[in-house]
C-alpha atoms as one frame of an Amber mdcrd trajectory, in Angstrom:
protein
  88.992  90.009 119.185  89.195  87.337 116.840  92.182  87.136 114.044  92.603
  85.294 111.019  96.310  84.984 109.523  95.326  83.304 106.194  98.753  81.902
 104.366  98.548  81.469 101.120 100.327  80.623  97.751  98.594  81.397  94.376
  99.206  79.834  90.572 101.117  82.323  89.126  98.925  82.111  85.699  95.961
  82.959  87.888  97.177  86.279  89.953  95.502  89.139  88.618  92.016  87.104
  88.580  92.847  86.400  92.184  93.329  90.142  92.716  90.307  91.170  91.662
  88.593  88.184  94.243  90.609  89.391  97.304  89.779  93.333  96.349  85.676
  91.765  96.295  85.866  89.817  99.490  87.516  92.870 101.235  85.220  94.778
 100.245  82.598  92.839 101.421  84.183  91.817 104.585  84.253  95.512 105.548
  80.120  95.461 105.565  80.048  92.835 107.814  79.295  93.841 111.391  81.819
  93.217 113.801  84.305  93.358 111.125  87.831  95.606 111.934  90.720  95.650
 109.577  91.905  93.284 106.309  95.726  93.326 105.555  97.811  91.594 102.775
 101.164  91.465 102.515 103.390  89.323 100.038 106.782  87.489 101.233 109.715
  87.549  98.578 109.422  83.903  98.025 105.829  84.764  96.949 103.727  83.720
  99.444 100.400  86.139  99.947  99.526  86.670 103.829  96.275  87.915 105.069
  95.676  89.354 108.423  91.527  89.669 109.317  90.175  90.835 112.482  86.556
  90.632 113.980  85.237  91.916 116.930  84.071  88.456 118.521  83.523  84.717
 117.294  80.334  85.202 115.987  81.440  88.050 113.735  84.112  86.110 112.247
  81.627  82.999 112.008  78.909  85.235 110.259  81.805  86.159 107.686  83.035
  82.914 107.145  79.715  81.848 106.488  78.541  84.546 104.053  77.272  83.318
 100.888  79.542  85.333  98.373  82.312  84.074 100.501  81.655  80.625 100.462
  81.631  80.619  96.921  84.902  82.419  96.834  86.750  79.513  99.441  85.255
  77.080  96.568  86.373  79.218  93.705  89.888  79.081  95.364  90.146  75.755
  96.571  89.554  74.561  92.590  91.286  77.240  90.942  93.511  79.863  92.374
  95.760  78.395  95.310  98.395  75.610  95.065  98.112  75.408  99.191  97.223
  77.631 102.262  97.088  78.099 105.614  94.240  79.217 107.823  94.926  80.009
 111.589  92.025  81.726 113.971  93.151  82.700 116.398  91.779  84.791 119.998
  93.400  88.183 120.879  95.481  87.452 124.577  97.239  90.576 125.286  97.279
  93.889 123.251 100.111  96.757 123.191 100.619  99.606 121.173 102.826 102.749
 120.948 101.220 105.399 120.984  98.892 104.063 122.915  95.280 104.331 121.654
């Protein structure tokens, strides 16, 4: 398993247009194959964190690679973030309760 934790803080002027990017980009993430879960959280001091996982490398290459996503890193590199964080990241050791 592959995981993305994608840090991120946006202009405040530009938050509901941002919104409505993430809400597209899960969206389409979920189509891709290999793709497993998209969470979002927000820290009090307003910073937006992402968790993605993929099934393997390639899956998470194929998304980050994706046309419509592409545009959307460009999109908000110029407009929408004043900084962020991406970390990939491989799966070492799993637990849950109750186990699955």
């Amino acid at each position: 398993m592959v995981i993305t934790v994608f840090r991120a803080r946006v202009k405040p002027e530009r938050q509901k247009e941002y919104s409505e990017w993430v809400a597209r980009m899960r969206e389409l993430a979920a189509t891709m194959p290999g793709f497993i879960s998209h969470k979002g959280f927000y820290a009090d001091d307003g910073e937006r964190v992402s968790i993605i996982e993929f099934e393997s490398e390639e899956a998470q290459r194929a998304w980050r690679m994706h046309p419509e996503h592409i545009a959307a890193q460009s999109k908000g590199r110029k407009e929408f973030y004043q900084e962020y964080r991406i970390q990939v990241c491989t799966l070492q050791r799993e637990s849950a309760h109750p186990k699955r």
